[in-house]
MOPAC internal coordinates of N, CA, C and O (Angstrom, degrees):
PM7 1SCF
backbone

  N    0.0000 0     0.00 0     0.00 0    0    0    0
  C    1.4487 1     0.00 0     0.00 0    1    0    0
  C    1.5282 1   107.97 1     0.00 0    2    1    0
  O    1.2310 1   121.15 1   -62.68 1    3    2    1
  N    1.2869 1   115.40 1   117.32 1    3    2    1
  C    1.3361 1   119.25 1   176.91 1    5    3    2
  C    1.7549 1   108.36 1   -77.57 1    6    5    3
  O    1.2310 1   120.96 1   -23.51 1    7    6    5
  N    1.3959 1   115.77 1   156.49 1    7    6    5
  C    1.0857 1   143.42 1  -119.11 1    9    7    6
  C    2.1570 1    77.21 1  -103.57 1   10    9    7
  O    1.2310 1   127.60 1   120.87 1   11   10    9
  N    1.2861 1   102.98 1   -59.13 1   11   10    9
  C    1.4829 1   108.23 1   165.91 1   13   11   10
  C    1.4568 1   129.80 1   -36.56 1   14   13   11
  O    1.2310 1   122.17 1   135.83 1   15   14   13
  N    1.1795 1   113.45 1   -44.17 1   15   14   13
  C    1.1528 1   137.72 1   172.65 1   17   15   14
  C    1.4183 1   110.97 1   -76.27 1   18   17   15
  O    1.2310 1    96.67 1   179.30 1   19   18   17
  N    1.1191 1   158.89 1    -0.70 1   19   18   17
  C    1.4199 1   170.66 1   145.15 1   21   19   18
  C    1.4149 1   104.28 1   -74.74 1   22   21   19
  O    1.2310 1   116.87 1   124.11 1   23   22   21
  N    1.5193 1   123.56 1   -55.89 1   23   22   21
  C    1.3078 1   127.50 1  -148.00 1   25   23   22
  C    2.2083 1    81.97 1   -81.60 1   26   25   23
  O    1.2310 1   120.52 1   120.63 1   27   26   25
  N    1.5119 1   116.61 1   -59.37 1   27   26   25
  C    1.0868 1   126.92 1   172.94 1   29   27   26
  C    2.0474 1   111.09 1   -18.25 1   30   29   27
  O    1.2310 1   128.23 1   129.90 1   31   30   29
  N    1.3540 1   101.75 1   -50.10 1   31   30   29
  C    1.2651 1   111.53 1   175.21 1   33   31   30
  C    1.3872 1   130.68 1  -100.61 1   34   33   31
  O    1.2310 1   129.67 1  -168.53 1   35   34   33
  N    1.0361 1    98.95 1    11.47 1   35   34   33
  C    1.9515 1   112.54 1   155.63 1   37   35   34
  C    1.0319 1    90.03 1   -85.01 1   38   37   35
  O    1.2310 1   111.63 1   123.74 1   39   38   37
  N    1.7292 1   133.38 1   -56.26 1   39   38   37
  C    1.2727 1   134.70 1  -130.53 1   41   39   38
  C    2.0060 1    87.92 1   -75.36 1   42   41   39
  O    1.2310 1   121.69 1   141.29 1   43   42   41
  N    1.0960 1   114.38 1   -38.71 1   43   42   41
  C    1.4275 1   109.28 1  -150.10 1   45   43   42
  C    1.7485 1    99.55 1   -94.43 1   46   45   43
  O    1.2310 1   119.96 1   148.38 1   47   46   45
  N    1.2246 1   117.67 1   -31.62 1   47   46   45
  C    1.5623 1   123.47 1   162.06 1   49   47   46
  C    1.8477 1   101.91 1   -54.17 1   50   49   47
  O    1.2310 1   114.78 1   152.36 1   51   50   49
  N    1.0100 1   127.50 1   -27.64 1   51   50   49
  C    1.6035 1   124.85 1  -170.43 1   53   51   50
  C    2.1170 1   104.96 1   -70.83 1   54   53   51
  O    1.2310 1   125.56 1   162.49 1   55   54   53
  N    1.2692 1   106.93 1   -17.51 1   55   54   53
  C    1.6049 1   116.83 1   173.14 1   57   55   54
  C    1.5606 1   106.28 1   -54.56 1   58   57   55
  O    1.2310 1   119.11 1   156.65 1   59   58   57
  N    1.4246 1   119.30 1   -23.35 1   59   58   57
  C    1.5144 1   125.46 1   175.91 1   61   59   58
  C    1.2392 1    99.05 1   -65.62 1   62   61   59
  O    1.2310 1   111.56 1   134.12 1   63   62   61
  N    1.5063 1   133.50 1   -45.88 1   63   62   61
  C    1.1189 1   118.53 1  -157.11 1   65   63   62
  C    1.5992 1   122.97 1   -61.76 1   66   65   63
  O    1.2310 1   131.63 1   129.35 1   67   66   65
  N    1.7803 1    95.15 1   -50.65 1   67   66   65
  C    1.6369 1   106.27 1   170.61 1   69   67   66
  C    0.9990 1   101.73 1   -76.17 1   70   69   67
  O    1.2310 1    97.16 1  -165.83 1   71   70   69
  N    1.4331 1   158.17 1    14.17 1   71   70   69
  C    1.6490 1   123.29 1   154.11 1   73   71   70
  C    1.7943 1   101.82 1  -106.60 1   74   73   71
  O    1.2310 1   125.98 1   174.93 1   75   74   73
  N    1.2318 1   106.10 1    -5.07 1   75   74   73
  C    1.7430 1   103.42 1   150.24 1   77   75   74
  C    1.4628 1   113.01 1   -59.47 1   78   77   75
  O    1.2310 1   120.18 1   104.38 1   79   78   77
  N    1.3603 1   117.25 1   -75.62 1   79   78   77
  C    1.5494 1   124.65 1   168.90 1   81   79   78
  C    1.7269 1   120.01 1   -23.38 1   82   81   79
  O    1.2310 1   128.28 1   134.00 1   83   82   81
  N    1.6208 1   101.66 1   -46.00 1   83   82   81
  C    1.3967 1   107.93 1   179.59 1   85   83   82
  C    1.4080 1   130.58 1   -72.75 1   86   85   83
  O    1.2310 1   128.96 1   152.66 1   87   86   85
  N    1.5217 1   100.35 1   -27.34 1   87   86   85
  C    1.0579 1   101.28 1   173.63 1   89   87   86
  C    1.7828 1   129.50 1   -84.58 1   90   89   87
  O    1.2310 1   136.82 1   146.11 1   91   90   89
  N    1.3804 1    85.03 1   -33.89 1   91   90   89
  C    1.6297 1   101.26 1   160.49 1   93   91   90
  C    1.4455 1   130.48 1   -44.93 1   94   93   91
  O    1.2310 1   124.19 1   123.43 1   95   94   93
  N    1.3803 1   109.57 1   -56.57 1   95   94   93
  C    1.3227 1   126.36 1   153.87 1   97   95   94
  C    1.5412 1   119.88 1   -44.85 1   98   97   95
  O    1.2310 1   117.18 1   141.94 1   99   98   97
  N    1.5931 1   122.97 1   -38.06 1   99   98   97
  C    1.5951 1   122.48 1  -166.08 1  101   99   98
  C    1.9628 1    91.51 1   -85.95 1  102  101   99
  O    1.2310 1   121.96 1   144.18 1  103  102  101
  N    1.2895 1   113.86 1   -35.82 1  103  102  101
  C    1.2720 1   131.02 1  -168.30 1  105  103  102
  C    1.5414 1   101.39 1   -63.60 1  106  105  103
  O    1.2310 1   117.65 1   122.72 1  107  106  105
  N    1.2969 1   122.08 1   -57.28 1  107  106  105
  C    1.6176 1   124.17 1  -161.48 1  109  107  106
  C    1.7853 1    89.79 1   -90.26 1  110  109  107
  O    1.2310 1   110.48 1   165.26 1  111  110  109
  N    1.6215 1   135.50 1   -14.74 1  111  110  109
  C    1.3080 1   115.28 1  -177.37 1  113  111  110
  C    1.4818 1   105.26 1   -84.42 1  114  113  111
  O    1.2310 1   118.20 1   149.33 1  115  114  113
  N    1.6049 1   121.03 1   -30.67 1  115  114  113
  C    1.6720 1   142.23 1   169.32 1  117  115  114
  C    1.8003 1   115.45 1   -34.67 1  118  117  115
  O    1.2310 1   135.10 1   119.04 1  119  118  117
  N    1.9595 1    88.40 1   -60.96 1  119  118  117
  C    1.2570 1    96.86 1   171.17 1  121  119  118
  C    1.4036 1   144.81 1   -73.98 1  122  121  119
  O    1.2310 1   126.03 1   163.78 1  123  122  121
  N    1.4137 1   106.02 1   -16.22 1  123  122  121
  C    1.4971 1   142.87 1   162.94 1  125  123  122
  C    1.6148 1   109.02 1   -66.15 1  126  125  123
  O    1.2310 1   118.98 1   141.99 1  127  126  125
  N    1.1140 1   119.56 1   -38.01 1  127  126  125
  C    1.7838 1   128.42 1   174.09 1  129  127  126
  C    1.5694 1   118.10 1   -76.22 1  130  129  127
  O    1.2310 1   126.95 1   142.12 1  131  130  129
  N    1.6630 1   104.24 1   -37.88 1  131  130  129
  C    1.5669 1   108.08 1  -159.21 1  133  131  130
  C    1.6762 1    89.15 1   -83.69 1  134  133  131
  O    1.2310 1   125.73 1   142.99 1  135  134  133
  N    1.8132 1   106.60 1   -37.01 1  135  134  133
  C    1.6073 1    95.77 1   175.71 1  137  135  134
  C    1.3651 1   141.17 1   -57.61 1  138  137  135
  O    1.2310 1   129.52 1   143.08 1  139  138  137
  N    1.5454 1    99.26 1   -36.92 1  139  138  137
  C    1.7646 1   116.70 1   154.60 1  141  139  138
  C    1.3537 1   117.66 1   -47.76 1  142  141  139
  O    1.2310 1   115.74 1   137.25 1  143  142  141
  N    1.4189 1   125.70 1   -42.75 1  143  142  141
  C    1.5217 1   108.43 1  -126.92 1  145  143  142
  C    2.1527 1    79.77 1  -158.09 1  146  145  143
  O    1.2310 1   110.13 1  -145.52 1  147  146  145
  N    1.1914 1   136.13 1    34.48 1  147  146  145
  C    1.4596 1   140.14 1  -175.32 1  149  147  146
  C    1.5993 1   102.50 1   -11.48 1  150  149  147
  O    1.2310 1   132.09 1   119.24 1  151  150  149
  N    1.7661 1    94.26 1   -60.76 1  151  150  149
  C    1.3500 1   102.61 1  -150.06 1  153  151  150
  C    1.8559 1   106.19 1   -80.29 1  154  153  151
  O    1.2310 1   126.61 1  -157.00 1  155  154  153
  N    1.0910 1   104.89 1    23.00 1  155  154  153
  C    1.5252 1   114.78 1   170.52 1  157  155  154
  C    1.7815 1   108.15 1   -86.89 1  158  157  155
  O    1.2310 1   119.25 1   125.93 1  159  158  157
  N    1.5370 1   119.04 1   -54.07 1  159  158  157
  C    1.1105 1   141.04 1  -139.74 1  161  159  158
  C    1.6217 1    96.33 1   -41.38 1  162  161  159
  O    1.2310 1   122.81 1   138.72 1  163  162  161
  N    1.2742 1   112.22 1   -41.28 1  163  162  161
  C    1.9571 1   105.47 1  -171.47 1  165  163  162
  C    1.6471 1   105.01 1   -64.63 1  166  165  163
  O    1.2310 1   122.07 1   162.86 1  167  166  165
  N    1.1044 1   113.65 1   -17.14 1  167  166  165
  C    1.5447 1   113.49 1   161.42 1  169  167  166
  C    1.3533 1   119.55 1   -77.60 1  170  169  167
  O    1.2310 1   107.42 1   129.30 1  171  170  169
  N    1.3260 1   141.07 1   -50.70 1  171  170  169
  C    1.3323 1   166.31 1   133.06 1  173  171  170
  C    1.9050 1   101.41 1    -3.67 1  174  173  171
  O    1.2310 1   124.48 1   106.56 1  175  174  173
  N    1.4179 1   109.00 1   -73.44 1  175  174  173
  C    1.2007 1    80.15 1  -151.62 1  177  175  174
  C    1.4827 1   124.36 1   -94.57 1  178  177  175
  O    1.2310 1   118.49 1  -161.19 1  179  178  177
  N    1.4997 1   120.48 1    18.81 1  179  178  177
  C    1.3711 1   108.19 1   171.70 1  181  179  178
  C    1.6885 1   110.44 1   -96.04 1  182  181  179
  O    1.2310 1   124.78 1   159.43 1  183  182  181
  N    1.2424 1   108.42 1   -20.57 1  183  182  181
  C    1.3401 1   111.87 1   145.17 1  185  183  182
  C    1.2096 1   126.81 1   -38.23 1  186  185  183
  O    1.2310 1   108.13 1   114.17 1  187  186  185
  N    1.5157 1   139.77 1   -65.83 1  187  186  185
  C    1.3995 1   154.95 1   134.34 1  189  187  186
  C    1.3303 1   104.84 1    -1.76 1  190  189  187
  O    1.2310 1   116.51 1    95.13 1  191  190  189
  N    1.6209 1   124.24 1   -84.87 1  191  190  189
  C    1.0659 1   138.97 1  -176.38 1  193  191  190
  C    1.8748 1   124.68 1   -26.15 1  194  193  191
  O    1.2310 1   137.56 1   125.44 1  195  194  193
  N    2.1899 1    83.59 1   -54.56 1  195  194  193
  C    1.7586 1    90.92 1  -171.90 1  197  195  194
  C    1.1801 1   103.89 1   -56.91 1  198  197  195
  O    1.2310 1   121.47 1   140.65 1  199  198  197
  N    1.6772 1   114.79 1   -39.35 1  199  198  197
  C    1.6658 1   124.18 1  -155.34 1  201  199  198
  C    1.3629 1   105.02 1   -79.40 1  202  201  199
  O    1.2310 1   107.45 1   173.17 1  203  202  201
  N    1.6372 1   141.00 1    -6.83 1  203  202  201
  C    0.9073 1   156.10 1   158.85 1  205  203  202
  C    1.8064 1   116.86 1   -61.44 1  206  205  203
  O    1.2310 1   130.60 1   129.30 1  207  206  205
  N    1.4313 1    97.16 1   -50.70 1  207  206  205
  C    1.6131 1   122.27 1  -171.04 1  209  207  206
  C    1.7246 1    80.64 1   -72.50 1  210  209  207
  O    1.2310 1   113.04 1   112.91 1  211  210  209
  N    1.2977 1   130.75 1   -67.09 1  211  210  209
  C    1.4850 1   129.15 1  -136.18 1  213  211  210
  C    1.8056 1    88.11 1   -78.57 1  214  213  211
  O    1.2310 1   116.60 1   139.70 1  215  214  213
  N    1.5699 1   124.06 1   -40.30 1  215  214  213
  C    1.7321 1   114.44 1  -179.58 1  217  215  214
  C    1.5396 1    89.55 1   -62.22 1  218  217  215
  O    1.2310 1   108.59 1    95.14 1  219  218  217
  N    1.4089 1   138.94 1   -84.86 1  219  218  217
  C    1.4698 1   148.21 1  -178.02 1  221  219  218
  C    1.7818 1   100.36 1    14.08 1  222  221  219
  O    1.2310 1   132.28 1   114.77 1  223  222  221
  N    2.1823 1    93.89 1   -65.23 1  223  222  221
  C    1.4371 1   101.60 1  -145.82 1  225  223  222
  C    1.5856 1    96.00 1   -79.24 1  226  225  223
  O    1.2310 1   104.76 1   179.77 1  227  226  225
  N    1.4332 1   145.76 1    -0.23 1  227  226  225
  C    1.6257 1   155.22 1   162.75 1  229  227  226
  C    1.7025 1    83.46 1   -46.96 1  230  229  227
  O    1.2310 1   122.94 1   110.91 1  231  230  229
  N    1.5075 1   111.96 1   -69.09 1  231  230  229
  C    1.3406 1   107.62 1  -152.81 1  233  231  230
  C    0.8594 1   132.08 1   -87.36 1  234  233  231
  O    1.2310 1   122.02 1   176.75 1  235  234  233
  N    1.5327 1   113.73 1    -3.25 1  235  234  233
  C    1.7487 1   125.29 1   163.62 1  237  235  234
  C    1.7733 1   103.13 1   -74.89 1  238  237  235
  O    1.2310 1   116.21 1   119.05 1  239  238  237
  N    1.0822 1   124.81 1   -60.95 1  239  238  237
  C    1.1092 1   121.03 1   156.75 1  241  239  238
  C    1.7282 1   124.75 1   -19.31 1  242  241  239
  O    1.2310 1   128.29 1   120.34 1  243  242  241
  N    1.0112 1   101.64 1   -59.66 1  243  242  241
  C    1.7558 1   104.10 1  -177.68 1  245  243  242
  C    1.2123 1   105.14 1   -68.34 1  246  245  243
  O    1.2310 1   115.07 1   159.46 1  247  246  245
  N    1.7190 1   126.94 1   -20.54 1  247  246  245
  C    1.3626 1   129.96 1  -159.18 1  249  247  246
  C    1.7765 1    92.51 1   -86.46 1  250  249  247
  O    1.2310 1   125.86 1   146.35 1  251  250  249
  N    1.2153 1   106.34 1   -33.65 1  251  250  249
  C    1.4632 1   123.87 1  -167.76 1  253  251  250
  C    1.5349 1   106.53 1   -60.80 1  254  253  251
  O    1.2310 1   131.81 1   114.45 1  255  254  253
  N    1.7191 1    94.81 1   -65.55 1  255  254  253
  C    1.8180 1    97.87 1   173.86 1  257  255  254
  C    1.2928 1   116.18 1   -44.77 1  258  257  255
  O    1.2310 1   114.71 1   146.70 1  259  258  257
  N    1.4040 1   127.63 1   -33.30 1  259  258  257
  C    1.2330 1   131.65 1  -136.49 1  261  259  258
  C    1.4637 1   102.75 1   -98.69 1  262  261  259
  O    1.2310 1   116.27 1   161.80 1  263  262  261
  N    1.5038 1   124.69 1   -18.20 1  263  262  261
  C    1.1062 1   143.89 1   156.67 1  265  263  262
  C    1.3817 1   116.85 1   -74.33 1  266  265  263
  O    1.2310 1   122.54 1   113.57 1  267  266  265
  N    1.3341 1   112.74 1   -66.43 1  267  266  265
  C    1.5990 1   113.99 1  -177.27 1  269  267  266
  C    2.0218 1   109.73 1   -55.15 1  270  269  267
  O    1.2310 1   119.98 1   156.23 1  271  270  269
  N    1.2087 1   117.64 1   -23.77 1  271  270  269
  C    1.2520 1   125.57 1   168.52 1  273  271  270
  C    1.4356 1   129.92 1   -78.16 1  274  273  271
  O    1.2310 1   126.40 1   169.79 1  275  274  273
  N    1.5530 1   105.29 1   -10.21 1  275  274  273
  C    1.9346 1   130.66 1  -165.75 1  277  275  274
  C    1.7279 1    72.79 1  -111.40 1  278  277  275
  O    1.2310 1   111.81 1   118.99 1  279  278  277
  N    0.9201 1   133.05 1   -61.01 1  279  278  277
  C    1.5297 1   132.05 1  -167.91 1  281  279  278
  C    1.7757 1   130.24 1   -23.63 1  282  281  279
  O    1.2310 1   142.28 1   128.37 1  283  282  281
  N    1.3023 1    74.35 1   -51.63 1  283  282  281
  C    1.8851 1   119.28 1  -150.91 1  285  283  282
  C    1.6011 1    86.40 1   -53.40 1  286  285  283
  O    1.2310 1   120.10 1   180.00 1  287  286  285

């Protein structure tokens, strides 16, 4: 296993980090809305949810490269 190829797959496992961040951020702005405004929330949260699913799917992806590149 070349040495490139290791660093390549830190690099691409690190996509967890910002859709940690992202989601954190969608999570504390969600909860910040439903506290204002309760009777909003059935509007709120499948919104929440997709944008949850769509940061999530950044980092399954990177998890993906990051394997198929550890593979090789």
């Amino acid at each position: 296993m070349d040495l490139m190829h290791l660093i390549g797959a830190g690099i691409a496992v690190l996509t967890g980090l910002g859709a940690g961040i992202g989601i954190g951020i969608a999570t504390s702005g969600t909860t910040q809305a439903i506290s204002r405004q309760p009777e909003a929330s059935g509007k709120l949260m499948p919104v929440f949810i997709l944008g949850i699913a769509l940061a999530e799917s950044t980092a399954i992806y990177g998890f993906v490269v990051a394997i198929l590149i550890f593979t090789k």
